[in-house]
MARVOVO-823769 format. One line per field, with one value per residue: residue number from 1; residue in one letter; chain; x, y, z of N, C-alpha, C in turn. Coordinates in nm, 4 decimals. Example, Ala and Ser with C-alpha at 12.3 -4.5 7.8 and 13.67 -1.06 7.14 Angstrom:
<atoms>
n <- c(1  2)
res <- c(a  s)
chain <- c(A  A)
n.px <- c(1.3190  1.2850)
n.py <- c(-0.5690  -0.2250)
n.pz <- c(0.7800  0.7080)
ca.px <- c(1.2300  1.3670)
ca.py <- c(-0.4500  -0.1060)
ca.pz <- c(0.7800  0.7140)
c.px <- c(1.3200  1.2900)
c.py <- c(-0.3300  0.0030)
c.pz <- c(0.7800  0.7870)
</atoms>
This chain:
<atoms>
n <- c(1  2  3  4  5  6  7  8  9  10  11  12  13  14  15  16  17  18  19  20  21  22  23  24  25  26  27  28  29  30  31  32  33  34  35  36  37  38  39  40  41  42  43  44  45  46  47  48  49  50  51  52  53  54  55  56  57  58  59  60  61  62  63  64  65  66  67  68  69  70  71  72  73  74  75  76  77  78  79  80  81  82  83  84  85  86  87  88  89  90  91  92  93  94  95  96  97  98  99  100  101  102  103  104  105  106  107  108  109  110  111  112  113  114  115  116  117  118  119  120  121  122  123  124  125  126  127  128  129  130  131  132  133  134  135  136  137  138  139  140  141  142  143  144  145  146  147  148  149  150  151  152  153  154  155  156  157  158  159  160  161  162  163  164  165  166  167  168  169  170  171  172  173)
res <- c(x  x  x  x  x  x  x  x  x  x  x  x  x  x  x  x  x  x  x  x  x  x  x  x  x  x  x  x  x  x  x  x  x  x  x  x  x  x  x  x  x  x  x  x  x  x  x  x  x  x  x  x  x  x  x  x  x  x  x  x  x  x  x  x  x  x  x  x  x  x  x  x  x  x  x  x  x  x  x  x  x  x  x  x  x  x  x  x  x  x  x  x  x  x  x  x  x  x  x  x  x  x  x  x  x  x  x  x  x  x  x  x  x  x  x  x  x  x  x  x  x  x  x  x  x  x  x  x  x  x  x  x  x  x  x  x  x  x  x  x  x  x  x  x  x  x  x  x  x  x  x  x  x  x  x  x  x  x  x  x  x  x  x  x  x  x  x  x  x  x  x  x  x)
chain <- c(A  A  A  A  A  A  A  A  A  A  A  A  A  A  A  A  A  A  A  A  A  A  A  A  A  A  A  A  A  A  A  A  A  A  A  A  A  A  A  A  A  A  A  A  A  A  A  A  A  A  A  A  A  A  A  A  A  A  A  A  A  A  A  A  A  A  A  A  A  A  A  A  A  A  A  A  A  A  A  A  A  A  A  A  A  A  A  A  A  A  A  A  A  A  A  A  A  A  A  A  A  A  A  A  A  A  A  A  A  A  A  A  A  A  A  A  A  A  A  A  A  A  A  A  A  A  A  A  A  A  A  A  A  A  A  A  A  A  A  A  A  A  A  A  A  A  A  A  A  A  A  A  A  A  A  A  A  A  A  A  A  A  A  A  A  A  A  A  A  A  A  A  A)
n.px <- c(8.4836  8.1703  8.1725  8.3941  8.3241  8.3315  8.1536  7.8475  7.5866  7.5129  7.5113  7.3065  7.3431  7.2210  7.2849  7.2069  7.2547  7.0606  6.9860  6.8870  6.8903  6.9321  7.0693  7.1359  7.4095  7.3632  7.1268  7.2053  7.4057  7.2256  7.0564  7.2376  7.3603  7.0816  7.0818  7.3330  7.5183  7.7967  7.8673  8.0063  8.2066  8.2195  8.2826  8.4325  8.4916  8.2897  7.9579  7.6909  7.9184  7.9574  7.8310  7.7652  7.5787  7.7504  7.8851  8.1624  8.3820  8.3548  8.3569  8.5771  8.7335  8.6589  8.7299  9.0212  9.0826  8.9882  9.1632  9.3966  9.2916  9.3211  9.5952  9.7252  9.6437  9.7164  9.9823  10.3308  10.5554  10.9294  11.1439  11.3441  11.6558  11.8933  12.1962  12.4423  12.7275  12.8572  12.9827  12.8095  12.7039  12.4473  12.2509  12.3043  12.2122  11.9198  11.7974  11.8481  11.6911  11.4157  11.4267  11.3863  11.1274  10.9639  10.9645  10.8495  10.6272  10.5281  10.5138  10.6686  10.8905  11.2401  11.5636  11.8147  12.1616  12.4251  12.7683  13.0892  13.3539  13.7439  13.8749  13.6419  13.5028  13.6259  13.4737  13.1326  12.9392  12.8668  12.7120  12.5413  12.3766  12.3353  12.1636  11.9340  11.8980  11.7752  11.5546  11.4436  11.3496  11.1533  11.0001  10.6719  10.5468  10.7106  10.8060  10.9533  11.0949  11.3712  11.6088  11.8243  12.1278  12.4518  12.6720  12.9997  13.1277  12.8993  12.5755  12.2509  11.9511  11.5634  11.2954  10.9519  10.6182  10.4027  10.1356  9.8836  9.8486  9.8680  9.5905  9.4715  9.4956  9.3617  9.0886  9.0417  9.0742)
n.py <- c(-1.0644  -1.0673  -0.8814  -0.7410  -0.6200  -0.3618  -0.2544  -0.0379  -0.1442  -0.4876  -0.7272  -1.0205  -1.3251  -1.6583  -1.9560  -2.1957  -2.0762  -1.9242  -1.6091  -1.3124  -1.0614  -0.6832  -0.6140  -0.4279  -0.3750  -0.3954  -0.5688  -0.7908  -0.8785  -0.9576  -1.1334  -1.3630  -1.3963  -1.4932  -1.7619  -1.8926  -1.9145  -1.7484  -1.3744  -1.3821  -1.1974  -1.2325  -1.1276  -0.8376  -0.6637  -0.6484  -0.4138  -0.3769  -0.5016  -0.8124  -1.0835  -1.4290  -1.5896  -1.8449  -2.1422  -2.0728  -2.2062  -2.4919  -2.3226  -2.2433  -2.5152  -2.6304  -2.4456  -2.4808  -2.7676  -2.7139  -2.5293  -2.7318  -2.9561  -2.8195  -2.7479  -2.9867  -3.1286  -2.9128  -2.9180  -2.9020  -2.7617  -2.8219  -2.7067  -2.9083  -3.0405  -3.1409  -3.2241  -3.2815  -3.3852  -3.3080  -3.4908  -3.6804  -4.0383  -4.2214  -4.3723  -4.2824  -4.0420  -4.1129  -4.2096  -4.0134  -3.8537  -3.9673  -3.9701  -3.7148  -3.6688  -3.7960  -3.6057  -3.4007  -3.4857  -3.4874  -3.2236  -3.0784  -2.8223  -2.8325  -2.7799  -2.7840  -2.8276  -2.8650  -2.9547  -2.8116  -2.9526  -2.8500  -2.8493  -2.8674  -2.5832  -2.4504  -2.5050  -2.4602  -2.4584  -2.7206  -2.8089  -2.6417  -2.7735  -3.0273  -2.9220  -2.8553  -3.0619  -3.2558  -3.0654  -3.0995  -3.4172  -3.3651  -3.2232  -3.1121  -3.1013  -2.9587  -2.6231  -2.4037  -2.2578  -2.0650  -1.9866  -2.1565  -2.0888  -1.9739  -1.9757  -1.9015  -2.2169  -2.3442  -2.4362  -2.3418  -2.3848  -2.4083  -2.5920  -2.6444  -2.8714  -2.8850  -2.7296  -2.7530  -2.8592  -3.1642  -3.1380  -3.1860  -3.3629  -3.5087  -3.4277  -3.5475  -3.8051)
n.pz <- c(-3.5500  -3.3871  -3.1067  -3.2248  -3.5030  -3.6907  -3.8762  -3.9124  -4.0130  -4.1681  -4.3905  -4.3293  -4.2463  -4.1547  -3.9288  -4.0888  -4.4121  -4.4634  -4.6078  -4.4091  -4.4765  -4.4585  -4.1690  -3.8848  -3.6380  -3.4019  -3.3622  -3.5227  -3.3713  -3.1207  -3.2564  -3.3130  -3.0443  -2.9173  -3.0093  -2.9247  -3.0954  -3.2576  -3.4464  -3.7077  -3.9264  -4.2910  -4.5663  -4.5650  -4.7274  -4.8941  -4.9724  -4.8041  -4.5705  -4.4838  -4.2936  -4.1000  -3.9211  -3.6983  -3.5497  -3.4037  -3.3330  -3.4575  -3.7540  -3.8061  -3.7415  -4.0291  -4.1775  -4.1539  -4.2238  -4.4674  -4.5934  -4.5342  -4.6990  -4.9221  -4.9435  -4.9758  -5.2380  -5.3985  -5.6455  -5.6641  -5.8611  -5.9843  -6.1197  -6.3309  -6.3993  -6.6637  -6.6976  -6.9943  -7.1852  -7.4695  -7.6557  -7.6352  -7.6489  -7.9255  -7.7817  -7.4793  -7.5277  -7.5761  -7.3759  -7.1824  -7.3132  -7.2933  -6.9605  -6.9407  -7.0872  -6.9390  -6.6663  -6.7762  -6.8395  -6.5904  -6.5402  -6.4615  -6.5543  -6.7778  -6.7382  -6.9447  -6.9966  -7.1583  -7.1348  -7.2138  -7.2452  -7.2454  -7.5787  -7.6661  -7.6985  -7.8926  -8.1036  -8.0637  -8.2186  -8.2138  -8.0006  -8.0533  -8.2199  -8.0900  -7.9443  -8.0863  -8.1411  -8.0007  -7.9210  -8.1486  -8.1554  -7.9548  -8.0896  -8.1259  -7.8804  -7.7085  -7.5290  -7.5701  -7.3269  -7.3029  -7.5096  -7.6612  -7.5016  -7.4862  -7.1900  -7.0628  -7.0264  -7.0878  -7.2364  -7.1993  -7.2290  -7.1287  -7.1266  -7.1570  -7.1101  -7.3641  -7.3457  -7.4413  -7.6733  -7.5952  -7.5189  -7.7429  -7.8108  -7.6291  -7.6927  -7.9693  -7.8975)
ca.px <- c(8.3934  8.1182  8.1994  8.5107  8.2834  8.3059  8.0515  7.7110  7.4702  7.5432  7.4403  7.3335  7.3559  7.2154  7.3580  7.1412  7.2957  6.9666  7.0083  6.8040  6.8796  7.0482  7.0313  7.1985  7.5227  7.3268  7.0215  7.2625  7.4541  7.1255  7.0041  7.3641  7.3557  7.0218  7.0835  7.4157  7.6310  7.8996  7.8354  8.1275  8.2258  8.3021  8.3244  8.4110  8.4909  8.1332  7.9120  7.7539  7.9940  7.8682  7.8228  7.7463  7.5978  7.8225  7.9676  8.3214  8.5093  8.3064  8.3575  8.7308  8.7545  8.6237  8.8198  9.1589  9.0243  8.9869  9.3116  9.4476  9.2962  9.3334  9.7215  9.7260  9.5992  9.8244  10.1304  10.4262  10.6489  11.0369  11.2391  11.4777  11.7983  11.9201  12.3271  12.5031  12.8103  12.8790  13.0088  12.7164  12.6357  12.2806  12.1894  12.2776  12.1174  11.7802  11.8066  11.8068  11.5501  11.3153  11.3713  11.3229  10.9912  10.8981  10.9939  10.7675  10.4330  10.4186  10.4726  10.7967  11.0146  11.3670  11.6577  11.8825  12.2483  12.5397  12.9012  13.1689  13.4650  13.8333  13.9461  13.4984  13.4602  13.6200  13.3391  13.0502  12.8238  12.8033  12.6427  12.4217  12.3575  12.3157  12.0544  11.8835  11.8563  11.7206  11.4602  11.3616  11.2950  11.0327  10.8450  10.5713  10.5582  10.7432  10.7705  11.0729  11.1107  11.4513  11.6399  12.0049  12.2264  12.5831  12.7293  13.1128  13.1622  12.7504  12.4843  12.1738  11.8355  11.4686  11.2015  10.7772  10.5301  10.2684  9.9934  9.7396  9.9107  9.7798  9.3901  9.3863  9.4610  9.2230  8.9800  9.0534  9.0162)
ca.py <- c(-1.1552  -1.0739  -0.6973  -0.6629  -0.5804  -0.2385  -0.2227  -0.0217  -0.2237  -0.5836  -0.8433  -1.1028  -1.4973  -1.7556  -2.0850  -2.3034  -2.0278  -1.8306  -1.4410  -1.2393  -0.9530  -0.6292  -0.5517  -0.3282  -0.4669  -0.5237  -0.6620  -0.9466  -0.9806  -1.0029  -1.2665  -1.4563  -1.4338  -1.5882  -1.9310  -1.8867  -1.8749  -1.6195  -1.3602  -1.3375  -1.0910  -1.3432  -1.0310  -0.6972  -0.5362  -0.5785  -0.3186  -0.3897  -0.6080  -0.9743  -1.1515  -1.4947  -1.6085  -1.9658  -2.1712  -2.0497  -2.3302  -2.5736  -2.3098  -2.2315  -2.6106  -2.6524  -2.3721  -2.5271  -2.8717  -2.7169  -2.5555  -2.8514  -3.0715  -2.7638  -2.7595  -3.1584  -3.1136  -2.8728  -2.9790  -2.8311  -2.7844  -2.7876  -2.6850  -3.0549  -2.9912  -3.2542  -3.2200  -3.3324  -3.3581  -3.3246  -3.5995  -3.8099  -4.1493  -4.2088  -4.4639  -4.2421  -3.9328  -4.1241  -4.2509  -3.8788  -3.7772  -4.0873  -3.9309  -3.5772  -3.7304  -3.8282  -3.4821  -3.3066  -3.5564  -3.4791  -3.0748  -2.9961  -2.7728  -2.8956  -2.6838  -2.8835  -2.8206  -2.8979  -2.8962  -2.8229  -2.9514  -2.8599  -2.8059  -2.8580  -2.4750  -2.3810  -2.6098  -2.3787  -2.5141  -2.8843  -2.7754  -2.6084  -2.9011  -3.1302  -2.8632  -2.8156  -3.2230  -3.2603  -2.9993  -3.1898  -3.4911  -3.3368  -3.1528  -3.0232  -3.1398  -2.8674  -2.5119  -2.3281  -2.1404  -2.0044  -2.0360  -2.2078  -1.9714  -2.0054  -1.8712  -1.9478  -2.3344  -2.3982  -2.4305  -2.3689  -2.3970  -2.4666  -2.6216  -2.7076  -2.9423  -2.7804  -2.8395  -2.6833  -3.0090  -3.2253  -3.1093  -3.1743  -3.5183  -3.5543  -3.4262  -3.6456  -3.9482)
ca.pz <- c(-3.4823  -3.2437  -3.0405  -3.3035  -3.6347  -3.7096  -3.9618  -3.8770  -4.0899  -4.2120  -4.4452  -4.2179  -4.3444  -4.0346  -3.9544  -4.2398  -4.5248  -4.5648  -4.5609  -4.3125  -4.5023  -4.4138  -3.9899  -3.7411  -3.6072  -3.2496  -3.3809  -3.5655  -3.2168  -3.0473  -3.3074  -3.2489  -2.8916  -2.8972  -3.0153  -2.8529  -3.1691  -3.2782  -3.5132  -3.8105  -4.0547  -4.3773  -4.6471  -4.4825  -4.8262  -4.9790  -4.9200  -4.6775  -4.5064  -4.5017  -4.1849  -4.0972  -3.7786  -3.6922  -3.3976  -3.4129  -3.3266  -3.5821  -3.8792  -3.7631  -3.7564  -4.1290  -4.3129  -4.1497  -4.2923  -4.6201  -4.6383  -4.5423  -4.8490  -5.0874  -4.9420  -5.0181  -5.3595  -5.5182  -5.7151  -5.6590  -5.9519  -5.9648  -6.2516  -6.3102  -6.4518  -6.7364  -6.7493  -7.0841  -7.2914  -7.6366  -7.7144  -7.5375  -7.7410  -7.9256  -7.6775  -7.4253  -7.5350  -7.6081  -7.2429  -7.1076  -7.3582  -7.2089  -6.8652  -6.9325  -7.1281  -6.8165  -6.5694  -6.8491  -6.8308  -6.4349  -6.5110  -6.4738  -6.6747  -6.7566  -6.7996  -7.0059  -6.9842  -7.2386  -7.1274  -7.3000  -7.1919  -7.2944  -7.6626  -7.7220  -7.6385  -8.0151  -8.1946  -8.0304  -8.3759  -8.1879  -7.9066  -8.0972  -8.2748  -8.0142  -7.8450  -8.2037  -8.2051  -7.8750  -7.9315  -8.2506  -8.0573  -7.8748  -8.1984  -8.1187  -7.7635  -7.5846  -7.5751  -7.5450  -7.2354  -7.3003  -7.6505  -7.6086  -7.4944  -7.4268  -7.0773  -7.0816  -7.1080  -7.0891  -7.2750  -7.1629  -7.2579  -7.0697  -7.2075  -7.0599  -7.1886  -7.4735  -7.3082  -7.5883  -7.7365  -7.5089  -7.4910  -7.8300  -7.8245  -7.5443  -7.7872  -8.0880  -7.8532)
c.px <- c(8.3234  8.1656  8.3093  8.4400  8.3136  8.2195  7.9306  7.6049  7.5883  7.4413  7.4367  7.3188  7.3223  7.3053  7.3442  7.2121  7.1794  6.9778  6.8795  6.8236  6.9497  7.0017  7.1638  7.2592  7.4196  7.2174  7.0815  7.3497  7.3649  7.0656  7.1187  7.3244  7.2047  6.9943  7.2274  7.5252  7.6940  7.8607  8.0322  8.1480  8.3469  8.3382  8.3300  8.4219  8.3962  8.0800  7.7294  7.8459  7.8993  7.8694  7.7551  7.7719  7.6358  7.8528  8.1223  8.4110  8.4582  8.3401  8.4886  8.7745  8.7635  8.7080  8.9381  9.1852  9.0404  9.1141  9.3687  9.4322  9.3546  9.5455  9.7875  9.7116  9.6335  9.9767  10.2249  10.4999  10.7521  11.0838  11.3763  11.5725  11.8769  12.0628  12.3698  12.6369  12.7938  12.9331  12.9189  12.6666  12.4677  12.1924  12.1417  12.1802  11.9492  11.7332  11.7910  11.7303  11.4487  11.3088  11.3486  11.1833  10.9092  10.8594  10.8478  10.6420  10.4171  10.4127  10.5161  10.8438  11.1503  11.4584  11.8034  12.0174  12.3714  12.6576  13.0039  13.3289  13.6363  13.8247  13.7364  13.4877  13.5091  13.5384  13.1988  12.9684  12.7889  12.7212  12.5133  12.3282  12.2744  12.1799  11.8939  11.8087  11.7596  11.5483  11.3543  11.2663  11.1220  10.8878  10.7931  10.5052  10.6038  10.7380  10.8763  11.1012  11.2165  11.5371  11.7969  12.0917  12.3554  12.6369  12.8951  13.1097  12.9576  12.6983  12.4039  12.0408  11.7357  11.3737  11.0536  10.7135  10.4245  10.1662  9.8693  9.7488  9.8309  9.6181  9.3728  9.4189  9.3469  9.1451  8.9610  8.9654  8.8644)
c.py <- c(-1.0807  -0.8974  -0.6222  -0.6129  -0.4622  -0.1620  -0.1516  -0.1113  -0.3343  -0.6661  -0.9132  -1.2428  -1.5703  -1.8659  -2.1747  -2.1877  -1.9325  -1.7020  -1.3985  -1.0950  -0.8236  -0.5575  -0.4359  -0.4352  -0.5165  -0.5776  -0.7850  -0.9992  -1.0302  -1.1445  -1.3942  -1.5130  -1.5256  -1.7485  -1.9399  -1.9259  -1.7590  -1.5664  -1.3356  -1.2840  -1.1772  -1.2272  -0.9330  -0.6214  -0.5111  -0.4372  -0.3513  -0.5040  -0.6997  -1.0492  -1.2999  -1.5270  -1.8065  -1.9954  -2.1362  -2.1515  -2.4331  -2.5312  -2.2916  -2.4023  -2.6360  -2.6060  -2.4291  -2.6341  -2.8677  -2.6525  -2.6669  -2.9500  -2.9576  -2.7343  -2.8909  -3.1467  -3.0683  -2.9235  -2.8732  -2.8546  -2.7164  -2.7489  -2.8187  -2.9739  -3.1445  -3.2028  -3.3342  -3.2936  -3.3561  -3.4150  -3.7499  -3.8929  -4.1139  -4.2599  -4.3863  -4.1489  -3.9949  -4.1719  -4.1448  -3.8305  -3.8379  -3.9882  -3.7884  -3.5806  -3.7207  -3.7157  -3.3919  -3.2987  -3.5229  -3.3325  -3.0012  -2.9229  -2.8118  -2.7986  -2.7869  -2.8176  -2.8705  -2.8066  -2.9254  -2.8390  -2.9587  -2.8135  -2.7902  -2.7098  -2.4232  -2.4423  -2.5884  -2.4848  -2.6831  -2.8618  -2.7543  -2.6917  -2.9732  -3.0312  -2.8487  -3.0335  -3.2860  -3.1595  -3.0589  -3.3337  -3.5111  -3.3199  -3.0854  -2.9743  -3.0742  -2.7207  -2.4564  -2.2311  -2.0198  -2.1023  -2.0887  -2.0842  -2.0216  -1.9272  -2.0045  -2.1147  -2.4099  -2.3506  -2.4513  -2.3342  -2.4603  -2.5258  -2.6494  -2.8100  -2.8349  -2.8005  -2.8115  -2.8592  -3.1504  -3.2503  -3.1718  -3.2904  -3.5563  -3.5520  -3.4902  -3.7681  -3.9514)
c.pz <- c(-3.3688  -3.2163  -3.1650  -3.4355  -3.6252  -3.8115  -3.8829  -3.9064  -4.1554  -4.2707  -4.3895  -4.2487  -4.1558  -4.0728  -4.0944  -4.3790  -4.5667  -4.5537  -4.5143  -4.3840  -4.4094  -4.2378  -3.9809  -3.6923  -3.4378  -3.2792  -3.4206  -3.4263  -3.1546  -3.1144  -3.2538  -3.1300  -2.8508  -2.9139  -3.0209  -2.9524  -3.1338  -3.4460  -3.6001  -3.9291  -4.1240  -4.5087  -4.6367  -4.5578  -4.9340  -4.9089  -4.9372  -4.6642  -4.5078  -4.3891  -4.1673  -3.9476  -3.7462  -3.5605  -3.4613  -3.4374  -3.4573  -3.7101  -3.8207  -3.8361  -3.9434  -4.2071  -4.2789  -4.2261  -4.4302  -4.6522  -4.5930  -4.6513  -4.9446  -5.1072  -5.0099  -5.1129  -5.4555  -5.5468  -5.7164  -5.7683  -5.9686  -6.1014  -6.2253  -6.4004  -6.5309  -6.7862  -6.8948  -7.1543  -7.3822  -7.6900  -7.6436  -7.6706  -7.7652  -7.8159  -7.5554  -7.3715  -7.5045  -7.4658  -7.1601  -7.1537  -7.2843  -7.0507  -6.8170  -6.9993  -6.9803  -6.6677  -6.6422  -6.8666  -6.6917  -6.4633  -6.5120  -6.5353  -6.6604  -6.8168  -6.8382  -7.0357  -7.0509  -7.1465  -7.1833  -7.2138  -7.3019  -7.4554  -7.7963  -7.7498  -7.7996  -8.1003  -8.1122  -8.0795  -8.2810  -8.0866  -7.9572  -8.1746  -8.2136  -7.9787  -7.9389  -8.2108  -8.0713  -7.8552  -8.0603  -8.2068  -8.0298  -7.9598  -8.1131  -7.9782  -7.6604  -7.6271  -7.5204  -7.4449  -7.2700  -7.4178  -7.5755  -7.6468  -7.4235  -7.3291  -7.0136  -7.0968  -7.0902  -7.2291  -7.2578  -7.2264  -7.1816  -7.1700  -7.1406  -7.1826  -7.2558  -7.4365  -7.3801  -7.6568  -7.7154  -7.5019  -7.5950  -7.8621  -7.7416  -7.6350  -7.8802  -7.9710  -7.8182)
</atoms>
């Protein structure tokens, strides 16, 4: 800003956005200083550097403003975690599919979790089952982050929404 540029020559942009074309760093202070703005270096790694003569505090004000909505605006997304047994009822199951349905339409990915408890751990094959039936479910609908893998009495597997999937219903409709 102002005395700190270190550029020789600058692209010079006024208040309204029109370019003045390329000056001498004190001819653009001298323009500044005359209608008692500040001059500011907005792209210092073009060539030339890019300058824009502004009130400080007003554009200061603005870009905080806009990170602020563009902070507001993005979605943060968690990885949920959907614990299960192997011996979980249909009812049940279709009751945790419903709300991992739901983790997957806002964005989420779900890392879905079989445990094996007790004398389960020599009947591996149900797990795999269950993880194989659960993935059916979905069809076409998700996309396999990470295949079911067993780490001592787990089974784990992630899954995301397809979202190619998605567009192309948009598009039908």
């Amino acid at each position: 800003m102002n005395q700190d540029i270190r550029a020789h020559e600058l692209r010079v942009i006024d208040e309204s956005g029109r370019q003045l074309g390329i000056l001498s760093k004190s001819d653009a202070l001298r323009l500044a200083s005359e209608k008692s703005l500040d001059l500011v270096e907005i792209s210092p790694d073009a060539n030339p550097p890019v300058a824009k003569i502004v009130d400080w505090g007003k554009f200061n004000y603005q870009k905080t403003k806009q990170l602020q909505k563009s902070k507001k605006n993005s979605k943060i997304l968690d990885v949920k975690q959907m614990r299960l047994g192997l011996k979980i009822s249909d009812n049940d199951l279709l009751i945790k599919l419903k709300k991992i349905d739901k983790f997957l339409d806002i964005g989420h990915k779900v890392k879905i979790t079989l445990v094996y408890k007790g004398r389960e751990q020599a009947h591996k094959d149900i797990g795999f089952q269950l993880a194989e039936k659960i993935i059916n479910y979905f069809d076409n609908r998700v996309i396999i982050d990470q295949k079911p893998l067993l780490m001592g009495k787990q089974l784990n597997f992630m899954i995301r929404r397809n979202n190619s999937n998605k567009e192309s219903k948009n598009a039908e409709a």
